[in-house]
C-alpha positions as CSV (number, residue, x, y, z in Angstrom):
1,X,25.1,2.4,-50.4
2,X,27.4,2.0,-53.6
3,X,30.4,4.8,-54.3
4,X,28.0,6.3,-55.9
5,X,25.9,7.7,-53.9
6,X,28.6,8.9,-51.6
7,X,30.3,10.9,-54.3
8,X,26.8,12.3,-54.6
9,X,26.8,13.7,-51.1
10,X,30.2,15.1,-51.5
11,X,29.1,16.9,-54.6
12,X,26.0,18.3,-52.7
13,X,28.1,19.1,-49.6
14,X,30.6,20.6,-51.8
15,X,28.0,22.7,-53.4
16,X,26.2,23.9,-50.4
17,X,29.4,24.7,-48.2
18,X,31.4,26.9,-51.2
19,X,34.6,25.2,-50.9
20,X,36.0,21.6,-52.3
21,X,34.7,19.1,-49.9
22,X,35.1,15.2,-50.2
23,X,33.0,11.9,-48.2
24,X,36.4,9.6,-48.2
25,X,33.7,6.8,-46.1
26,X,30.5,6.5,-45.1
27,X,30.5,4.3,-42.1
28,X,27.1,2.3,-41.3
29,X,25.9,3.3,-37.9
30,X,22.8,2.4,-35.7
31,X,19.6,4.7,-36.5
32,X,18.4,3.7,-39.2
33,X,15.4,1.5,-38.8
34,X,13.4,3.0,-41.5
35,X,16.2,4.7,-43.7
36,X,20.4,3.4,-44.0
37,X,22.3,5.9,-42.0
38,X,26.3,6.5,-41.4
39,X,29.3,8.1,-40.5
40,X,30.4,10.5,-43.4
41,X,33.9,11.2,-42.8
42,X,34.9,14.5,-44.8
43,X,38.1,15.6,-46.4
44,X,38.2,18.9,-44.0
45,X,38.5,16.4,-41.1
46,X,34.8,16.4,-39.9
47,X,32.3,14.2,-39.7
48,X,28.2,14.4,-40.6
49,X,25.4,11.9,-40.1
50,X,23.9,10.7,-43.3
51,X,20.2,8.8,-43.7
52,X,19.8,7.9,-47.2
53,X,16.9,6.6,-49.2
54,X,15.2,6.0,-52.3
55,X,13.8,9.5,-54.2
56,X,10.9,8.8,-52.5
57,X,12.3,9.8,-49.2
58,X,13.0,13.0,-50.1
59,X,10.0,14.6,-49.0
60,X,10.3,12.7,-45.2
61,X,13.8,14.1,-45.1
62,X,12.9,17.5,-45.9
63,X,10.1,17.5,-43.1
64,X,12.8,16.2,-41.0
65,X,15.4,19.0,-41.6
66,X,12.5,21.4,-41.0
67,X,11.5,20.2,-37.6
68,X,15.1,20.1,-36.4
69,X,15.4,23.5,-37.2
70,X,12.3,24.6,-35.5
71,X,13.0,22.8,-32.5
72,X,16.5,24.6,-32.7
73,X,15.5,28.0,-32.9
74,X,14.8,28.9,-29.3
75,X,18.4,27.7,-28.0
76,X,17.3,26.0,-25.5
77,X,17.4,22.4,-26.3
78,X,20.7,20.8,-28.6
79,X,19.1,19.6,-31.6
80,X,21.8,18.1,-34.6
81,X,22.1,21.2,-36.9
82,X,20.8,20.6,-40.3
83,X,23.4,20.7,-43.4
84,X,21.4,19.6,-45.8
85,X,18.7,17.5,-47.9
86,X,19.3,16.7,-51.6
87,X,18.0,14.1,-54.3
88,X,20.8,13.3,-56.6
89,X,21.3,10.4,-59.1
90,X,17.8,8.4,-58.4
91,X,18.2,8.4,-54.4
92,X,18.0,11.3,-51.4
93,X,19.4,12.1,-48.0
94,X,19.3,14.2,-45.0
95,X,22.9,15.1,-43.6
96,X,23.2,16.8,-40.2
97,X,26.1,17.5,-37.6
98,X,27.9,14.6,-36.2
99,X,27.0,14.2,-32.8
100,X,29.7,12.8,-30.7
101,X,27.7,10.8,-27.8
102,X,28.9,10.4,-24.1
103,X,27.3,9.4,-21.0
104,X,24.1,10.5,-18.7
105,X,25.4,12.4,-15.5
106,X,23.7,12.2,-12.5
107,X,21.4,15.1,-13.3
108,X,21.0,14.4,-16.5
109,X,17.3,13.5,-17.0
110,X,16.7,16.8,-14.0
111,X,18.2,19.1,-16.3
112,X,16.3,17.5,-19.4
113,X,13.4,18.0,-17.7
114,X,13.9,21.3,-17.3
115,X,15.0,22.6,-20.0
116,X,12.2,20.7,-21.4
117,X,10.0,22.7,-20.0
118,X,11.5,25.6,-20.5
119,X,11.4,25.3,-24.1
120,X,7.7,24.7,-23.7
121,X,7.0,27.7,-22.5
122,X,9.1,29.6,-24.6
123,X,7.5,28.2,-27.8
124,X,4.1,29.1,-26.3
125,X,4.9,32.3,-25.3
126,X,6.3,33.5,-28.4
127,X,3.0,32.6,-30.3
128,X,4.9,32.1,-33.8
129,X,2.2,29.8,-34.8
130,X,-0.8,32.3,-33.9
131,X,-2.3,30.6,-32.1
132,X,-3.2,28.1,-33.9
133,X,-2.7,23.8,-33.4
134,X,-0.7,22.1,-35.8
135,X,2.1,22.6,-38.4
136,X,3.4,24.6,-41.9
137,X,3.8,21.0,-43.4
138,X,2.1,17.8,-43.0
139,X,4.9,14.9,-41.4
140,X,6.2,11.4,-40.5
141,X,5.4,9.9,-36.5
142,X,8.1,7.0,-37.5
143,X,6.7,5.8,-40.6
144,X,3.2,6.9,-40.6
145,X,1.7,10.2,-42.2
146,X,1.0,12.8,-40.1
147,X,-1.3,15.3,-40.8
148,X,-1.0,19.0,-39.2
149,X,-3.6,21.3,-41.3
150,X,-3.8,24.2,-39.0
151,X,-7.0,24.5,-36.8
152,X,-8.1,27.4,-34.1
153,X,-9.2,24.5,-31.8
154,X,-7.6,22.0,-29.8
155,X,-10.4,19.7,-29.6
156,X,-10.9,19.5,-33.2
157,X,-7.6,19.0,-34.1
158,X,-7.1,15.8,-31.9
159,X,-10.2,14.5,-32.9
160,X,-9.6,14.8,-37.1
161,X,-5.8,14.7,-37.2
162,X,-5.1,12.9,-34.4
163,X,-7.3,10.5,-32.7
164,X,-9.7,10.3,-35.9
165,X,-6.8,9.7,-38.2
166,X,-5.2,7.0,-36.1
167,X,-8.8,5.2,-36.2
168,X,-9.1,5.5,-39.6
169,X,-5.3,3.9,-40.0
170,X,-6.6,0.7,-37.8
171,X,-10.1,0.5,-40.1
172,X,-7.4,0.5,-43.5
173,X,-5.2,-1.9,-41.6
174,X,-7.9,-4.2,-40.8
175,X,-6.5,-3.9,-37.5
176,X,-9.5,-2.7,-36.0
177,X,-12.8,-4.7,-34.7
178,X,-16.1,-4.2,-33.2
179,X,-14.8,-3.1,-29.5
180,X,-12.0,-1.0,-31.2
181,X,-14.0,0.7,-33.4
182,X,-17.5,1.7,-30.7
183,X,-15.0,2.7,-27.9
184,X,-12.6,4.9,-30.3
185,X,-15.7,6.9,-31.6
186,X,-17.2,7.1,-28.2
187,X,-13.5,9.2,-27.1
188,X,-14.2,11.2,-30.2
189,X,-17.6,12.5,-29.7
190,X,-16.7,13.1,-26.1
191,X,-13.4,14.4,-26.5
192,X,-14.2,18.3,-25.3
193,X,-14.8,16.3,-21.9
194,X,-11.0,16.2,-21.1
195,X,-9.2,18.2,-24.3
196,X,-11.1,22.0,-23.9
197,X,-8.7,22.5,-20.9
198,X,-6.5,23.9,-20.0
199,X,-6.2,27.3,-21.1
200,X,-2.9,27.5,-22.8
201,X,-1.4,28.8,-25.8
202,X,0.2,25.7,-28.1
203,X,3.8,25.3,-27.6
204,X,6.3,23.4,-30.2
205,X,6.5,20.0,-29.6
206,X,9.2,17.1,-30.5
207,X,6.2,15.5,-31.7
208,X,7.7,11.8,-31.0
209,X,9.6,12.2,-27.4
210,X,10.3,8.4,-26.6
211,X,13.9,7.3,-25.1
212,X,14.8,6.4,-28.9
213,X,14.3,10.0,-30.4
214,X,17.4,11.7,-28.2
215,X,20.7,11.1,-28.1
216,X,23.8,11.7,-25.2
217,X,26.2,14.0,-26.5
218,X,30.0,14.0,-24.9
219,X,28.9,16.6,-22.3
220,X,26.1,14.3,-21.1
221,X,23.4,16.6,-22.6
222,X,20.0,15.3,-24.7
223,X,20.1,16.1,-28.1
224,X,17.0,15.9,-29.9
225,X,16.5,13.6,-33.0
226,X,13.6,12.2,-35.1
227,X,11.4,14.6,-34.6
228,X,7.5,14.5,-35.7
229,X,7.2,18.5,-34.8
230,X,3.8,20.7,-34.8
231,X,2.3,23.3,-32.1
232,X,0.0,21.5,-29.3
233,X,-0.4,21.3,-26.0
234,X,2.7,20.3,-23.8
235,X,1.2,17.3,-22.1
236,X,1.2,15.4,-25.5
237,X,5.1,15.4,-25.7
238,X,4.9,14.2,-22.4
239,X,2.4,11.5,-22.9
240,X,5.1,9.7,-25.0
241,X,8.0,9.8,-22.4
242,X,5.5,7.8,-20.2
243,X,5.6,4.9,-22.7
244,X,8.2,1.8,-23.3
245,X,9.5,2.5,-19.9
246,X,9.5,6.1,-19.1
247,X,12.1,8.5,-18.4
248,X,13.4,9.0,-14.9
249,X,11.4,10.6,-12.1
250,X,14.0,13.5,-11.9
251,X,12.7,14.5,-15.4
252,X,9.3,14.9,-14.1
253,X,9.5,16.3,-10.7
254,X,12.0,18.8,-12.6
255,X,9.5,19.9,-15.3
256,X,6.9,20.3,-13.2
257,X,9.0,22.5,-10.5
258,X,9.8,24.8,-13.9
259,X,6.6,24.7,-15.6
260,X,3.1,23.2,-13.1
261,X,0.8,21.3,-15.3
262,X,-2.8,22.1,-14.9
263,X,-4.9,20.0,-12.6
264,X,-7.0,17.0,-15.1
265,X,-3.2,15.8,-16.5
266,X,-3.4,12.8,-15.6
267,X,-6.5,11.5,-18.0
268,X,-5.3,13.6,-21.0
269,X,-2.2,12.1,-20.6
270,X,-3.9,8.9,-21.4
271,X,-5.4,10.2,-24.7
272,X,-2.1,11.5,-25.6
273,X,-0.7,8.3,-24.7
274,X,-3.4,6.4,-26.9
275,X,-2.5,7.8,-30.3
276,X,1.6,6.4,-29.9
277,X,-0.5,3.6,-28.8
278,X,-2.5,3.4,-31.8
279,X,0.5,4.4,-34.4
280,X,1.7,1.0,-33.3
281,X,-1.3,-0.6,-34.0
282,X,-0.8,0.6,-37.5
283,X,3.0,-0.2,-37.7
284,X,3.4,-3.6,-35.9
285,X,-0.3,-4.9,-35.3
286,X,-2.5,-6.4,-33.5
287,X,-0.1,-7.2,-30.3
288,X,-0.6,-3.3,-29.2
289,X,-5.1,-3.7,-29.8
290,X,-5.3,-4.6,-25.7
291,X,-3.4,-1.6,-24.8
292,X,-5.2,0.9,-26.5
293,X,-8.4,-0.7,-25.2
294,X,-7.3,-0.1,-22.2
295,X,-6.9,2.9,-22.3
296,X,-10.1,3.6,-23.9
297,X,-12.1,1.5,-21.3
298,X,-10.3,3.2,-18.7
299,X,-12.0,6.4,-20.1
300,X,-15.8,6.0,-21.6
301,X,-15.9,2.5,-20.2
302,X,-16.3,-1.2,-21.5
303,X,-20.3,-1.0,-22.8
C-alpha cells in the first residue's frame, strides 16, 4: 500500500480515538491471503493489525469486525479487539489490536478445548439469538458468501443456507457432475435423518475454526481470528477442527469432559465436515470432488 493509504488510517484512527494519532509504518505481515495486512506502528508507541482492500471490501471487513465482537462478548475466549473499519480515499480496512504471539504450552490445546466449550454453552444458554439458527448479517467463510437469514429450524437452515447453497456454488462453478449432484440432493432430502437431534439451543459459533483462524498470543493462549460467525449447533465448529490435520486430542477429550456431546456425533460431524469440504470445491476445485463424495457415500451410499 502507497503513503497514502496509510495516512488514511492515521486520519481514521485519529478520528475515532479523540486525540492526534499517527501510522509512522505499516509493516507487511503474514495473513493476508485474501486481503494485504501489516504491522501499523503508531505515534503513541502501539501497534494495530491492518487488512486493507479495495472499496469493495468494506462490507467483508465490517462483517468481520462484527463477528469478532460477538465472539468477544462472553469473555471467555481472547478474540483481537476491534478498532475500527473505514473506507477512505477509494480503498478500506479493518484495524484491530496487535496481538503479540508466543508459544503453545503443554496444555494449551486442553485449556482451548475447554474454554471452547465453555463458551458454547454460554452462548446457548444465554439465548441472545431467540432461538433462532443463523446470523443479524449475511458473511464471508474465506472468500465465499455466506448466507445466515434467520430460521426456527435447524434442519432447514443446513439444508438452504448451508448444504443447498454449497451445491448450488459447485453447479455455478461447473465443479459439479452427475455423482455430485444425485448424492448431494439425496443428503438434502434426508437431512432430518441425522440434523433434528439433538435437542439443544444454538450456541455462537467461530463459524470457520481450522488451525489457520487462531493465533498464539505471548501467554500461550488461542486467540480467535477470521471468523465466519452465526448461532448453530456446536458440533459444526467442531466438524472444522477435524479437518487439514486436526487439533490435538487434549482439545477433544477436554471439551467433551466440560461439555458431553450427544450420542449420533460422529455422522453429523461428517455433514458439518462436508460443507468446508465443499467451500473448497468452490475455492480451489475439483482436487477436493473425491472427498466430499466420500463423505456423501459414506452416508446415503454410492447408488
Amino acid at each position: 500500500m502507497d503513503s497514502s493509504f496509510r495516512q488514511a488510517v492515521g486520519r481514521c484512527l485519529s478520528e475515532k480515538s479523540g486525540k492526534p494519532l499517527e501510522v509512522q509504518r505499516l509493516v507487511p505481515v503474514s495473513g493476508g491471503s485474501i486481503h494485504s495486512a501489516f504491522r501499523a506502528d503508531l505515534s503513541d508507541g502501539r501497534q494495530a493489525f491492518v487488512k486493507g482492500g479495495s472499496e469493495v471490501s468494506l462490507e467483508v471487513f465490517e462483517r468481520e469486525a462484527e463477528g469478532l465482537s460477538a465472539l468477544a462478548e462472553p469473555g471467555i475466549l481472547r478474540v483481537p479487539k476491534v478498532l475500527l473499519s473505514a473506507k477512505e480515499a477509494g480503498k478500506s480496512f479493518l484495524a484491530l489490536e496487535w496481538v503479540e504471539t508466543g508459544r503453545k504450552g503443554p496444555n494449551f490445546f486442553e485449556t482451548f478445548g475447554r474454554d471452547l466449550a465453555r463458551f458454547h454453552r454460554r452462548t446457548a444458554e444465554e439465548a441472545t439469538h431467540g432461538g433462532r439458527f443463523g446470523f443479524s448479517q449475511d458473511n464471508w467463510l474465506g472468500s465465499t458468501p455466506q448466507p445466515n437469514r434467520w430460521e426456527n429450524d435447524w434442519t432447514e437452515f443446513w439444508r438452504r443456507h448451508r448444504l443447498g447453497h454449497q451445491l448450488q456454488l459447485a453447479r455455478h462453478d461447473g465443479h459439479s457432475d452427475p455423482q455430485l449432484e444425485k448424492l448431494g440432493n439425496r443428503l438434502a432430502d434426508r437431512l432430518e435423518e441425522w440434523t433434528d437431534v439433538p435437542e439443544e439451543p444454538p450456541c455462537l459459533l467461530h463459524g470457520d475454526l481450522c488451525g489457520g483462524n487462531y493465533l498464539v498470543d505471548e501467554s500461550g493462549q488461542a486467540v480467535l481470528i477470521d471468523p465466519a460467525t452465526y448461532y448453530g449447533h456446536r458440533e459444526a465448529d467442531l466438524a472444522m477442527t477435524r479437518l487439514f490435520g486436526g487439533f490435538a486430542p487434549a482439545f477433544y477429550s477436554a471439551y467433551e469432559e466440560e461439555w458431553p456431546l450427544p450420542p449420533g456425533s460422529a455422522e453429523r460431524l461428517a455433514i458439518y465436515e462436508l460443507y468446508h469440504l465443499l467451500n473448497h470445491l468452490h475455492l480451489f476445485g475439483t482436487s477436493y470432488r473425491d472427498s466430499c463424495l466420500g463423505i456423501l457415500e459414506r452416508l446415503v451410499g454410492r447408488k
